[in-house]
KERONU-618642 format. One record per residue: residue in three letters; x, y, z of N, C-alpha, C, CB in turn. Coordinates in steps of 0.02 Angstrom, whole numbers, plus 50000, padded with zeros to 5 digits. Glycine has a CB too. Layout:
BEGIN
ALAXYZXYZXYZXYZ...
// end
This chain:
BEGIN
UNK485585059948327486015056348373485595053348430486565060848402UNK485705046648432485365043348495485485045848582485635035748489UNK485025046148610485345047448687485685041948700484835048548750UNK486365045648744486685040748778486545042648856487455040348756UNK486405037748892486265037448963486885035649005485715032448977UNK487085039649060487535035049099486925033649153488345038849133UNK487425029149174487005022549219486665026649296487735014549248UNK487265031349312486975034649382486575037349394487205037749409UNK485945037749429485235040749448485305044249501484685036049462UNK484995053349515485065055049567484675057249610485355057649563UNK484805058049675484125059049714484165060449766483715054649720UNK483755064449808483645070349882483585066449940482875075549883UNK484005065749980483655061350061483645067050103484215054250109UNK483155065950131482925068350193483335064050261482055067250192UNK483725068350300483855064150358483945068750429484545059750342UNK484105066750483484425070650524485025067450536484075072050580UNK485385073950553486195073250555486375078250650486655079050457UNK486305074850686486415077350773485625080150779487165085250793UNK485285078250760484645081950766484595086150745484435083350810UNK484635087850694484575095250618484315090950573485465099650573UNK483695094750553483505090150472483965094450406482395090850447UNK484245087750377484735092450333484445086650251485905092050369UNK484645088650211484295086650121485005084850094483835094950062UNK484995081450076485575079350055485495075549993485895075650104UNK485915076949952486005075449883486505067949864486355082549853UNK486185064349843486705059149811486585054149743486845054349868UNK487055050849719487075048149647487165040649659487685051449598UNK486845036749623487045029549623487175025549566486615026449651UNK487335018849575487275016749524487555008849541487585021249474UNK487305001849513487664996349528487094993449566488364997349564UNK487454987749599486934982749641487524978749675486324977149588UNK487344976049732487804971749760487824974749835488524971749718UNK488514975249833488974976249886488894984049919489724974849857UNK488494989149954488584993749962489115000349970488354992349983UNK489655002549925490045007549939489985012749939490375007749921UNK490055016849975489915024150004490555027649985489775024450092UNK490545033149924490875036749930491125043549926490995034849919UNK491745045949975491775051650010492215056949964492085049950083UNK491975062649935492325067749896492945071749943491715073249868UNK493095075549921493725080449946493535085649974494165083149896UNK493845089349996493925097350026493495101449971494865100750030UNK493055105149970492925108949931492435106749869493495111049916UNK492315099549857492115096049793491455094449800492505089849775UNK491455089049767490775086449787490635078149739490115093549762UNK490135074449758490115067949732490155066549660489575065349752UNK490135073049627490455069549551491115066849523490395073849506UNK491445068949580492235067049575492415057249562492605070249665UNK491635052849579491585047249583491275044849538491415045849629UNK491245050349476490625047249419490935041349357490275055349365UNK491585041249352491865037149310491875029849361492635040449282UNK492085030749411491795023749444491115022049431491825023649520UNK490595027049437489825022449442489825021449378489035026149470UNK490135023949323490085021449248490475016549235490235026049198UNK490785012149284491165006949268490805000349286491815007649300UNK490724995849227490204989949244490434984649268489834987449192UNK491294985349272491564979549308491654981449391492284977449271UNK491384987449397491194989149489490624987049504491134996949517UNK490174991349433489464991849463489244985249481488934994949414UNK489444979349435489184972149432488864968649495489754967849412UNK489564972949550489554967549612489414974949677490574961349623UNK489434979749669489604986249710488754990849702490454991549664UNK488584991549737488154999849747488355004749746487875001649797UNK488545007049701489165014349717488585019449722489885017149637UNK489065023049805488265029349824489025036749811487675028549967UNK488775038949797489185045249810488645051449828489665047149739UNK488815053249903488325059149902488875065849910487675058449973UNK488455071649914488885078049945488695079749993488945083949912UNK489045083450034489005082550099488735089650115489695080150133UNK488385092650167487785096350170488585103050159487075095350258UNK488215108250126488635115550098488595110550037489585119250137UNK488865106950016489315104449939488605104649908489845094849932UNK489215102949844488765102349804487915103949783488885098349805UNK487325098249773486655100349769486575097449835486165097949705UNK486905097949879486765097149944486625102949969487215094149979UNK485895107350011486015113350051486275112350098485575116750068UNK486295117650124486625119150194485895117650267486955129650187UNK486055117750286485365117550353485205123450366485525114550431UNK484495123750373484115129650384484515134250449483305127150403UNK484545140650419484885145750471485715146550487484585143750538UNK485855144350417486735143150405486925151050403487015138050316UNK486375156850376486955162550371487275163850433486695169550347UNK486855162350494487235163750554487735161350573486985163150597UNK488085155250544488765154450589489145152350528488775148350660UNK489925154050534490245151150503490395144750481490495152650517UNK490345142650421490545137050425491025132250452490545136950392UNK491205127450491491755122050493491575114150514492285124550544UNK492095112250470491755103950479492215099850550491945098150385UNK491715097150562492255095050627492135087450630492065099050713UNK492775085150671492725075950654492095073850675493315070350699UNK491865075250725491115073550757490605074150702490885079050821UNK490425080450665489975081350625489955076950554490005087850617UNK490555077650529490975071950481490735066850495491715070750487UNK490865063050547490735054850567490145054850580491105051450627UNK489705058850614489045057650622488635060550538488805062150700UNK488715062950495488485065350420488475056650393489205071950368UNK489055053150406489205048150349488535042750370490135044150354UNK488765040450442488605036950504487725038650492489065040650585UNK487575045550473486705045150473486515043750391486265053950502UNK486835046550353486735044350275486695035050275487535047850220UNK487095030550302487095024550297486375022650314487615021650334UNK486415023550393485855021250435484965023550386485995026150524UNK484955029350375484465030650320484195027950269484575034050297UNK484895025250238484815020750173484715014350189485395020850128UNK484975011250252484775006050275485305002450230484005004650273UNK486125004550230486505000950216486744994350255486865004750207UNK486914988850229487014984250274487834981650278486514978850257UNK488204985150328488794984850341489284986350266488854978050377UNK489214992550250489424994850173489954996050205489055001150124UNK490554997050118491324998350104491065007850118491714994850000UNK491565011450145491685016050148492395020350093491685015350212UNK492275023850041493095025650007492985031250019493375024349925UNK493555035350072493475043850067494255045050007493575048950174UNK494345050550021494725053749992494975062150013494445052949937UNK495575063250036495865067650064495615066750121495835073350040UNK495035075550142494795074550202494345067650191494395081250226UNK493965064750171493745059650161494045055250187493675058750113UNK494585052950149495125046650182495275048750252495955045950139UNK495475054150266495305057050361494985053050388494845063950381UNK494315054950380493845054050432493595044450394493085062350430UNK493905042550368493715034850340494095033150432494275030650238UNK494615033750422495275031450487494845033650537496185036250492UNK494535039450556494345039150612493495033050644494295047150617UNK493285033250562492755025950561492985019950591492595023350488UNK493705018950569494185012550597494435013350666494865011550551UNK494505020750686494485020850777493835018350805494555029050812UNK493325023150783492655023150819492315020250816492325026450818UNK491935015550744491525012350709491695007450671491265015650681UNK492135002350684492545000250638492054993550625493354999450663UNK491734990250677491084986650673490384986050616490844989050726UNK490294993250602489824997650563490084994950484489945006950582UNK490854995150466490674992850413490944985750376490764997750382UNK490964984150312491394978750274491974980050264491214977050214UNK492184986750248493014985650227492954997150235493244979350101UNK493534996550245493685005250231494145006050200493805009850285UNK494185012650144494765013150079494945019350105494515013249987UNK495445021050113495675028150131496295031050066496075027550220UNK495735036850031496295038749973496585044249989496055039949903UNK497345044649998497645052449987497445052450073497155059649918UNK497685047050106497445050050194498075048150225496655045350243UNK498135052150286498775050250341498105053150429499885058550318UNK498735051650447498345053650532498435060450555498685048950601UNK498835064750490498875069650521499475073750448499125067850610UNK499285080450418499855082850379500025090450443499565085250276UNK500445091950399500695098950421500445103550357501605099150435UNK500055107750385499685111550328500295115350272499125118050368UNK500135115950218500665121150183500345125050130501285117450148UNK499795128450175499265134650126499145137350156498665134250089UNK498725144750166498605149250218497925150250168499225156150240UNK497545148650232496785149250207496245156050211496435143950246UNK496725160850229496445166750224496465167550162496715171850258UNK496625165050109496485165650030495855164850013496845160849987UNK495695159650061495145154550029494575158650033495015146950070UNK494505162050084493785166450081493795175750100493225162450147UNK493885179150037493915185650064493605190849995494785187250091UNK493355196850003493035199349947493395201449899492665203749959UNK494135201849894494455205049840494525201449800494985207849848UNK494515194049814494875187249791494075183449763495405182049872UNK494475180649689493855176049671493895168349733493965173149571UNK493355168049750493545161649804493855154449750492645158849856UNK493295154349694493185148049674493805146449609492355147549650UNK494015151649586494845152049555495245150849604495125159149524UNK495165154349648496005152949706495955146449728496105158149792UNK495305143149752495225137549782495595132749708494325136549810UNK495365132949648495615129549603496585127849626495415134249532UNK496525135349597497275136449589497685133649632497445142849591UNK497495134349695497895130949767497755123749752497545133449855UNK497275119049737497485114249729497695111549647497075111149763UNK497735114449625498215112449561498805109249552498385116749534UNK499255111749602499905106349586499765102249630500695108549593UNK499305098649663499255091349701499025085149623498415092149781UNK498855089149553498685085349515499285081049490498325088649471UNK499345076949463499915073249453499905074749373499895065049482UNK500535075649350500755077649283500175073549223501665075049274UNK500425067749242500145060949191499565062549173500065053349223UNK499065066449231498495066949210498205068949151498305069449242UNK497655067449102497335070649058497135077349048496965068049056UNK497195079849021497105088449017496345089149018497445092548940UNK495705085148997495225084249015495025082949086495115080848981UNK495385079949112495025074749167495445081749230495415062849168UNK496155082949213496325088049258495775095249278496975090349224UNK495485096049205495025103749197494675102749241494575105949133UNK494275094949220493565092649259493795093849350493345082049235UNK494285092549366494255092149442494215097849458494775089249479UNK494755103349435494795109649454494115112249430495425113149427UNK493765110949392493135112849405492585116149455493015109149397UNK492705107649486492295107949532492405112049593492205102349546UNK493095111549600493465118349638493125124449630494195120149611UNK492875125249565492905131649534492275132949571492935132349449UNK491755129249566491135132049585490665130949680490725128449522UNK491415128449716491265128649775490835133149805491715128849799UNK490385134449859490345137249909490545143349929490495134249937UNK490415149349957490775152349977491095151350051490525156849963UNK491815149350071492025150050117491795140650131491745157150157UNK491835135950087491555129750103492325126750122491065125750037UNK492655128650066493475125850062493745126550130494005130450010UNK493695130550144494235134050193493875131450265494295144150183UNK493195131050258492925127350312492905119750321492345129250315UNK492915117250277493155110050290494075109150294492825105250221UNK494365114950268495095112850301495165112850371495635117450281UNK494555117650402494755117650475494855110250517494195121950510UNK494485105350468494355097850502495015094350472493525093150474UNK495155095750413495845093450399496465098150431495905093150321UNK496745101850452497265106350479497185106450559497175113850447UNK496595107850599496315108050660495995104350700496065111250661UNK495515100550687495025097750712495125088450711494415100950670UNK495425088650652495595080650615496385078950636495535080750512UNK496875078950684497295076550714497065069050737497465081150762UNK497365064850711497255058250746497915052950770496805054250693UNK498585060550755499055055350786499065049750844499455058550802UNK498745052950898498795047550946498115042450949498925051051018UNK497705042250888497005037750902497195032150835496045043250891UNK497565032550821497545028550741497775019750782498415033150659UNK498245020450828498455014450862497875008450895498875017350919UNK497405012450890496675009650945496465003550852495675020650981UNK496535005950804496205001950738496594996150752496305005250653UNK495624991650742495944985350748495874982950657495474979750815UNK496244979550626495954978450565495874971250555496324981550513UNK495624969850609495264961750598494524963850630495734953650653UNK494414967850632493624971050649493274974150585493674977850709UNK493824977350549493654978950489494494979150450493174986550491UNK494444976750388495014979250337495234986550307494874975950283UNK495534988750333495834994450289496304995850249495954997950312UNK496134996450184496824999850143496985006350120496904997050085UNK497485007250119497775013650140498065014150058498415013550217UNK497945020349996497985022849924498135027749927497505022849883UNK498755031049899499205037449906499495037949830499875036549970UNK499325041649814499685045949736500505047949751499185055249717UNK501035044049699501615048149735501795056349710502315043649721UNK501325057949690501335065349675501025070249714501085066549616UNK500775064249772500575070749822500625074549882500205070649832UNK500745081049875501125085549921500805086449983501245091949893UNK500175084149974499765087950049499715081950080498895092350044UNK499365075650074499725070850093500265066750072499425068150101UNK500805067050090501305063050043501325054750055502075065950057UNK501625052450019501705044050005502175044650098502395040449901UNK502695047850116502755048650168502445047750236502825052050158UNK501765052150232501295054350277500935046450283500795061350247UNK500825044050238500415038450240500755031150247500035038850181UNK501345031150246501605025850246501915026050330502085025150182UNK502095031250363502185033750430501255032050453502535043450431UNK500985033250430500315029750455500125023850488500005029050414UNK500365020750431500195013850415500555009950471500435011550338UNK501195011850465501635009050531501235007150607502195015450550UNK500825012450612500765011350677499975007550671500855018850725UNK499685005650605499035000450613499164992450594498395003150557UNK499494988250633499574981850611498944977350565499734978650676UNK499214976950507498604973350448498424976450405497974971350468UNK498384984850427498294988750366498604988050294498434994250384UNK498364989150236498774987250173498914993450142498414982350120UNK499134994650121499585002750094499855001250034500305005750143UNK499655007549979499865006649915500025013349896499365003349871UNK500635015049871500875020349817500665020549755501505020149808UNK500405025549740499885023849662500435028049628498845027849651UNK500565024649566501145028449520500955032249470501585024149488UNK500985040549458500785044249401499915046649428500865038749321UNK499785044749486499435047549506499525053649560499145043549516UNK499035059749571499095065049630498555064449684499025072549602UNK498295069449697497755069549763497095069049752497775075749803UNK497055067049684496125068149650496165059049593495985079949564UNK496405055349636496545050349573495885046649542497085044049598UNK495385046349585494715045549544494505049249501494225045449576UNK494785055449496494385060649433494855064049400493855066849459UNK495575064149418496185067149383496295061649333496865068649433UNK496405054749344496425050849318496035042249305496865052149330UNK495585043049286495145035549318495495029749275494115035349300UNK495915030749234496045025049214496415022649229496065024349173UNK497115026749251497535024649304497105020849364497925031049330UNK496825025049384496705023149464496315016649464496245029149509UNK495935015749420495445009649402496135002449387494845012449312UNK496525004749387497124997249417497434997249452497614994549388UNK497255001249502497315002349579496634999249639497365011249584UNK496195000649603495635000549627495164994449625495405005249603UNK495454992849560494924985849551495254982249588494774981749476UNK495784979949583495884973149648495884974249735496714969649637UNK495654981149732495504982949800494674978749822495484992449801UNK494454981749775493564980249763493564971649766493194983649666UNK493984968549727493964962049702494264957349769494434961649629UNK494704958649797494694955649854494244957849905495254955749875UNK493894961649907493384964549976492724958549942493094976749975UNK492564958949884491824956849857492064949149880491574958549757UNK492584946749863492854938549869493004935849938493574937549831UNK493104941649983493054940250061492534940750124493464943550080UNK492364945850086491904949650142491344946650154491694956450128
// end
């Protein structure tokens, strides 16, 4: 049998992130247009690999997906056993904000997802200058938590099953029984105590009810992508969002949940391409 290659190549940056040298892991693939993109709570940048294998992205797009320092083949920074982990909007925005500047991106698309799509919105408060366009998947300005994260990290409990399990029903039915395994996967092999520390930035730290009004979106474009199957952010949460950013564009993705790049890419890939296709035709 011949090798088959996918297209994405991966590789170690060296950067500082607040003045910490931290190693950071990421995947590419494409040419063009620079997009940066942002994994979930608990995951890590493979959740974006059916995009970089898509040649009607790659054509015109740079698709970067890195993981973010704990994730994935990302370490942690020297002298992590000492403090607990938590991600906070500051550290978030300054992680993305030094990965660009490193790579010497030149005013790149940003796509997060969950906490991702979070902290995309707070790019559009703070930095909205910095880029070409921002995609916010599965994001609002703010949920009301409905998990208790003392699950997430304790010795009786497998972390990386429970972490699965808790997000399992955010998957949307439609999904593939393949493509569903693959996400919860990556759940599976989190971090210890990584999950539960980046919820602190989604549940605690990541409130942006009263900053979302400051986005201007003639400084930068934002569109706003919501699964209607999903419980933690709902089509609700995000469309109450949207209200208060004049220009923003907002879409209900149908038969999709909270992982629609890797629960389902083929769905989401007709959601997505004419997102891409008007940004490459404007921007």
């Amino acid at each position: 049998m011949a090798p088959a290659f996918e297209p994405m190549v991966g590789r170690y940056l060296r950067t500082m992130i607040d003045g910490v040298p931290h190693r950071i892991y990421f995947e590419e693939a494409g040419q063009g247009i620079p997009l940066v993109c942002l994994h979930t709570a608990g995951a890590d940048g493979r959740q974006y690999r059916h995009l970089m294998a898509d040649p009607e992205v790659t054509r015109r797009f740079r698709v970067l997906a890195f993981d973010m320092p704990w994730h994935g083949k990302s370490t942690p920074p020297d002298g992590w056993q000492k403090d607990e982990y938590r991600l906070t909007t500051a550290t978030y925005t300054s992680t993305i904000r030094a990965f660009c500047e490193t790579m010497k991106l030149d005013r790149p698309v940003v796509m997060g997802c969950s906490i991702g799509g979070r902290v995309v919105l707070n790019l559009a408060i703070a930095h909205a200058s910095e880029f070409r366009a921002l995609i916010a998947l599965e994001a609002a300005d703010f949920q009301q938590p409905w998990y208790d994260t003392a699950w997430l990290h304790r010795p009786d409990v497998h972390g990386g099953e429970v972490c699965a399990a808790l997000v399992s029903g955010l998957v949307a039915p439609q999904s593939p029984p393949a493509s569903r395994h693959e996400t919860l996967w990556m759940y599976m092999q989190s971090g210890p105590g990584v999950f539960k520390g980046d919820l602190y930035f989604y549940r605690v730290d990541g409130d942006l009810r009263d900053k979302v009004k400051a986005i201007d979106t003639n400084v930068c474009p934002l569109y706003l992508l919501t699964g209607e199957y999903d419980f933690s952010c709902t089509p609700e949460d995000t469309l109450r969002t949207a209200r208060h950013i004049p220009g923003a564009e907002v879409q209900i993705m149908k038969e999709l949940g909270h992982f629609p790049m890797s629960e389902y890419p083929a769905k989401f890939r007709e959601y997505i391409l004419p997102v891409l296709e008007r940004i490459a035709t404007t921007s």
